[in-house]
C-alpha positions in Angstrom: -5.6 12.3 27.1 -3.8 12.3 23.8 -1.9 8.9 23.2 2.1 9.2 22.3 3.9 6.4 20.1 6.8 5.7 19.0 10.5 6.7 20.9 13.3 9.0 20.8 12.8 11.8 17.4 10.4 9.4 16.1 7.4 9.7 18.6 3.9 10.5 17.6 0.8 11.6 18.7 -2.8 9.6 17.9 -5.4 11.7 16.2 -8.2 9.9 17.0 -11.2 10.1 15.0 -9.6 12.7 12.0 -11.2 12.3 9.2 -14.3 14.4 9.3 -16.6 12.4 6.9 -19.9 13.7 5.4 -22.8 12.7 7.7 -23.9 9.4 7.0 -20.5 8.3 5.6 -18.2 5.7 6.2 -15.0 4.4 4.6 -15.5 0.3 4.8 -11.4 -0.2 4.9 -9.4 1.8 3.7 -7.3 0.0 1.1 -4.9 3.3 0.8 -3.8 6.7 1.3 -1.2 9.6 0.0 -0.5 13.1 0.4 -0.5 15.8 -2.3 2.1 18.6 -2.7 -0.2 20.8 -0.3 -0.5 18.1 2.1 -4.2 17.4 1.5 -5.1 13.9 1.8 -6.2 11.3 -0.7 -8.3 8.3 0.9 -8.6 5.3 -1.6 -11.4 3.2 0.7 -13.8 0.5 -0.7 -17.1 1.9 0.3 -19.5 4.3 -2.2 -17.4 7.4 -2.4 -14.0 5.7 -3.4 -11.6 8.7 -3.3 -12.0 11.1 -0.3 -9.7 13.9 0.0 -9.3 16.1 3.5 -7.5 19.2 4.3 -4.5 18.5 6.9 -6.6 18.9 9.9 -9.7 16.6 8.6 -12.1 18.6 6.8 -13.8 16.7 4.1 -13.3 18.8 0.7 -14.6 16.5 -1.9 -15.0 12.8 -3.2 -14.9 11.4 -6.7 -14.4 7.8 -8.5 -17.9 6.9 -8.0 -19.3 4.4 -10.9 -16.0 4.0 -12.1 -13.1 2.6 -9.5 -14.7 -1.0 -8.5 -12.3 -2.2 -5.5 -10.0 0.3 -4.2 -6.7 -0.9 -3.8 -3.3 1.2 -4.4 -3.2 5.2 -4.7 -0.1 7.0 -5.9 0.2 10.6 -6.0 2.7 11.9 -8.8 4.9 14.9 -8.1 2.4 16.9 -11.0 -0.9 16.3 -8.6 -2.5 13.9 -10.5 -3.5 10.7 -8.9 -2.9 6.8 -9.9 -5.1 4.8 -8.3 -5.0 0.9 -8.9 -8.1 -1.0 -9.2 -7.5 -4.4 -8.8 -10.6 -6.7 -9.3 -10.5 -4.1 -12.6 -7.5 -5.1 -13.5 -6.0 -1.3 -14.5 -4.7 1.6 -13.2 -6.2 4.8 -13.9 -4.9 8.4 -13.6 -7.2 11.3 -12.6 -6.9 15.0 -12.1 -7.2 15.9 -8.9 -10.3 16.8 -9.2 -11.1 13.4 -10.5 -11.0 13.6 -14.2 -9.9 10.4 -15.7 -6.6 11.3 -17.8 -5.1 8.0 -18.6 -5.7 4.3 -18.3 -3.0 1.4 -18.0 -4.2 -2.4 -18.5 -7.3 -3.3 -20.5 -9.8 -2.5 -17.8 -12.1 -6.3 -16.8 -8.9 -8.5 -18.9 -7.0 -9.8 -16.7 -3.7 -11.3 -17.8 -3.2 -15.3 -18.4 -0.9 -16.4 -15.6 -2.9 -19.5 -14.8 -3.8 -18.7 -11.3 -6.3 -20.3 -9.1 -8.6 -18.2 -7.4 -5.9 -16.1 -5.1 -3.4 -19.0 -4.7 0.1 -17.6 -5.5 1.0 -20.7 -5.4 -0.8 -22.0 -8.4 0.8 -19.0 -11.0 1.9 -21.2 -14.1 3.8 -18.4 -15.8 3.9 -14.5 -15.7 1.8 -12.6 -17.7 2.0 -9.2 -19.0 -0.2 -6.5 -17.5 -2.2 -7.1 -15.4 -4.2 -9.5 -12.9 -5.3 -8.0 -9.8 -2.6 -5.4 -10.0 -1.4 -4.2 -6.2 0.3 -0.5 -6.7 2.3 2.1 -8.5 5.2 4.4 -8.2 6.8 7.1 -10.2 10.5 7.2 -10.8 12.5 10.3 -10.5 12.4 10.9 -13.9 8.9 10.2 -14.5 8.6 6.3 -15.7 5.9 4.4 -14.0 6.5 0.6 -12.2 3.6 -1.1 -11.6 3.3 -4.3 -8.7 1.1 -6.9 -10.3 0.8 -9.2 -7.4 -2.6 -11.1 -6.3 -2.8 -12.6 -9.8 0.3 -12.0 -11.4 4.3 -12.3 -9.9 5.7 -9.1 -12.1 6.9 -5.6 -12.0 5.7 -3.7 -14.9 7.4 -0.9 -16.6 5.9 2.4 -18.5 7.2 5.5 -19.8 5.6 8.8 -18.4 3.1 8.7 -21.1 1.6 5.1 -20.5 3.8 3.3 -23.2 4.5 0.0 -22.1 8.4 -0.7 -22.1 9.1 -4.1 -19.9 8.0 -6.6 -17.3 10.3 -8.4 -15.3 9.8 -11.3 -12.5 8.9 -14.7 -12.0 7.0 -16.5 -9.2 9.1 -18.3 -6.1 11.8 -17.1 -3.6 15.0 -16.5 -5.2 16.3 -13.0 -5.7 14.2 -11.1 -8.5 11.1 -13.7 -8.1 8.1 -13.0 -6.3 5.0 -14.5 -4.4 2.7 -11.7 -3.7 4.5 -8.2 -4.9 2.1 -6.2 -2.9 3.4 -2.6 -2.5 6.6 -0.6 -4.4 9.0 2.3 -4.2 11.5 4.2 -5.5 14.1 6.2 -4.3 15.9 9.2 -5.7 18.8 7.1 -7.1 16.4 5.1 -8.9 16.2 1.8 -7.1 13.0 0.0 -6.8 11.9 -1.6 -3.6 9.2 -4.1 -3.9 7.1 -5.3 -1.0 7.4 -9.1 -1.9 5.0 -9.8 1.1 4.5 -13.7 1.0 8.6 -14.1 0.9 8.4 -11.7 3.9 11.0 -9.6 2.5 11.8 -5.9 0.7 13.5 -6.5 -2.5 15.9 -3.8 -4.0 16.0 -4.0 -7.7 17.0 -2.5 -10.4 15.1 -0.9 -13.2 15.7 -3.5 -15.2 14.7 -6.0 -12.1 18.2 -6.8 -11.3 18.6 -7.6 -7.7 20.4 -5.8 -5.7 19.6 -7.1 -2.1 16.6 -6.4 0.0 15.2 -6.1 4.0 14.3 -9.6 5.4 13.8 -7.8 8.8 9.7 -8.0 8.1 6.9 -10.1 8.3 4.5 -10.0 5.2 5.4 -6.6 3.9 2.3 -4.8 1.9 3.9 -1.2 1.4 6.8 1.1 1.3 6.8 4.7 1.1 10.1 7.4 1.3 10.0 10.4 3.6 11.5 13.3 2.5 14.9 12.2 4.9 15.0 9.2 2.5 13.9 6.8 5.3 11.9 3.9 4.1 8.6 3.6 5.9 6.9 -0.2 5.4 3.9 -1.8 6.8 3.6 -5.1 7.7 0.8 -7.3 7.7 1.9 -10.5 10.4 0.4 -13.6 10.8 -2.1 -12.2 13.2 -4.6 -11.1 9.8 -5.0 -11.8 6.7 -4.5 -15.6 6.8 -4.5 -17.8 3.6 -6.3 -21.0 4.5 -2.8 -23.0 3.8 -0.7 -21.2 6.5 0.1 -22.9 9.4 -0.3 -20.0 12.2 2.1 -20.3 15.4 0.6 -20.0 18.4 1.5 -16.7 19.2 1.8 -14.9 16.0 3.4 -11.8 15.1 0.9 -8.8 14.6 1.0 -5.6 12.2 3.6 -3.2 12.5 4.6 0.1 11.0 8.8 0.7 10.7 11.5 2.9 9.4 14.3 1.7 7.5 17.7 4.2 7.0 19.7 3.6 3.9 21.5 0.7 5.2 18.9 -1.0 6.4 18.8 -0.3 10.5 15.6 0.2 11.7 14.7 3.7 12.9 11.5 3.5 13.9 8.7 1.0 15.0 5.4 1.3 16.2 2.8 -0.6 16.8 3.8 -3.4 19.3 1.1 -3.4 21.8 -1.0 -6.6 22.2 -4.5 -4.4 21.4 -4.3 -4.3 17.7 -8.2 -1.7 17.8 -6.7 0.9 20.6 -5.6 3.8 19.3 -2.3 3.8 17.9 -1.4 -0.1 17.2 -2.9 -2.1 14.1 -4.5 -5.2 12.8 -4.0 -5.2 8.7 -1.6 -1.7 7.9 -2.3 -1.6 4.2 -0.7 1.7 3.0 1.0 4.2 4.8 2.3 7.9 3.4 3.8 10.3 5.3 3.4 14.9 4.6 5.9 17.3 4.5 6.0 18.2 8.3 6.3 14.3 8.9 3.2 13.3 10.4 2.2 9.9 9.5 -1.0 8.2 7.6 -1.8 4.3 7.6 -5.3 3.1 6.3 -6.4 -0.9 7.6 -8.5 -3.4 5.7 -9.7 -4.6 8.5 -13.2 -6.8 7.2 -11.5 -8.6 4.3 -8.6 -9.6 6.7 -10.2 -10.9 9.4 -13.0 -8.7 10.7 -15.4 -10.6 9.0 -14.6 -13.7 10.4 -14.3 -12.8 13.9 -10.3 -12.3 14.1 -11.2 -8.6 15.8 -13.8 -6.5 16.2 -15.8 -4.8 12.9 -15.7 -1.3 14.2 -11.7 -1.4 14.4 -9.8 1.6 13.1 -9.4 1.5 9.4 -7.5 5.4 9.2 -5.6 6.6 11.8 -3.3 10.1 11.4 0.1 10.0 14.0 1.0 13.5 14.1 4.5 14.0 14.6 5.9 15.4 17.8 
């Protein structure tokens, strides 16, 4: 019996099992995952075959981005087909034909920046630094500029043109407005505006290109993306406390736990799933790390499930990492 999510125009049903891997395959955890202009699906994963891509109903077509993506991290597809992925432990973003040519690369690829961080303690960034240091993700403005999150290492939004010309950075670490502890996922809609998922503030910034703020969702607990639909609504997953826990954070005893939601342009929420108190059974989550969404609606979200807790007992190994909600 098929399980249904979600409530009122938003409800979805759980494809379990989709993604028809080769035999012998598995994705590890699936760091992220996007949607091409024919609705075939990217799957960035940390395992030997880094970039995976499926027709609509699961068939594997191809893979590429072996022996040269090291730690798969954010994937971006631009409205021309070609794919960004973001490689963080490389420190670079790379752009590849579909077909998994490499086109263009952004950062100087095993350099990371000097911000002065310890080990993966936000906490400990002495100053911004230019691109990158364990960069998080990319988007692609309506007219083609590229913003990159720089986040693990870094606290900084940098900005290219459409050719890969470095043009500005912008950000500082700590929780005013336009400052940043973690920028772990970012947007943009069609006016322009970027949305960064600030994830250790907890919050969705709205900035401009320049990194003016502009106000932002609070309504969220350790953001790590946000992707448009074609309606304009802004889908973000969140993270919780339940996963992913720094060794500093002082847990409550019942913690919050992953969810997926909508935001509308004034900041309502649409749409949540992902509530139950099961984060492995089908349809709820334990570490959302991307999310996309294809043109008939249906929805994507890929889970790092070993590196943010599965490994250390917080839930089982063999918990979802990919899970397709096919809207109803």
């Amino acid at each position: 019996m098929s399980v249904i999510v979600g409530e009122g125009e938003f409800r979805f049903r759980v494809v379990e099992n989709w993604a028809q891997l080769p035999a012998g395959w598995s994705f590890g955890e699936v760091a992220a995952v996007a949607v091409d202009s024919r609705d075939r699906v990217y799957v960035f994963s940390r395992c030997e075959h880094p970039v995976c891509v499926f027709e609509p109903d699961g068939r594997f077509i191809t893979a590429w981005g072996e022996g040269v993506l090291t730690h798969a991290h954010g994937l971006t597809i631009a409205p021309d087909d070609t794919v960004w992925c973001t490689d963080d432990w490389n420190h670079s973003v790379r752009q590849f034909s579909p077909r998994g040519e490499l086109l263009c690369t952004l950062g100087t690829p095993g350099q990371p920046s000097d911000t002065g961080i310890q080990g993966l303690d936000y906490r400990t960034i002495r100053q911004p630094g230019g691109p990158f240091n364990l960069p998080t993700n990319l988007a692609v403005a309506p007219g083609g500029d590229l913003f990159v999150s720089d986040g693990y290492g870094n606290c900084r939004v940098h900005h290219f043109d459409p050719s890969g010309r470095w043009l500005a950075s912008w950000g500082e670490p700590g929780t005013r407005p336009g400052e940043f502890q973690l920028p772990h996922g970012i947007a943009i809609d069609a006016e322009g505006v970027v949305y960064v998922a600030d994830r250790e503030n907890s919050r969705v910034q709205h900035l401009t290109p320049q990194g003016q703020p502009l106000g932002g969702w609070d309504q969220t607990c350790r953001p790590m993306q946000v992707r448009f639909d074609r309606q304009g609504l802004a889908w973000v997953c969140e993270l919780g406390l339940r996963a992913g826990r720094f060794p500093w954070f002082e847990v409550p005893a019942n913690p919050p736990g992953a969810l997926v939601k909508a935001f509308d342009a004034s900041g309502r929420i649409v749409a949540e799933l992902g509530a139950g108190d099961d984060p492995c059974a089908p349809g709820q989550f334990f570490a959302p790390h991307d999310l996309c969404l294809d043109s008939r609606g249906n929805l994507y979200v890929g889970e790092v499930v070993l590196s943010a807790g599965g490994n250390r007992g917080l839930v089982d190994p063999s918990c979802h990492c990919l899970q397709k909600f096919e809207r109803i």
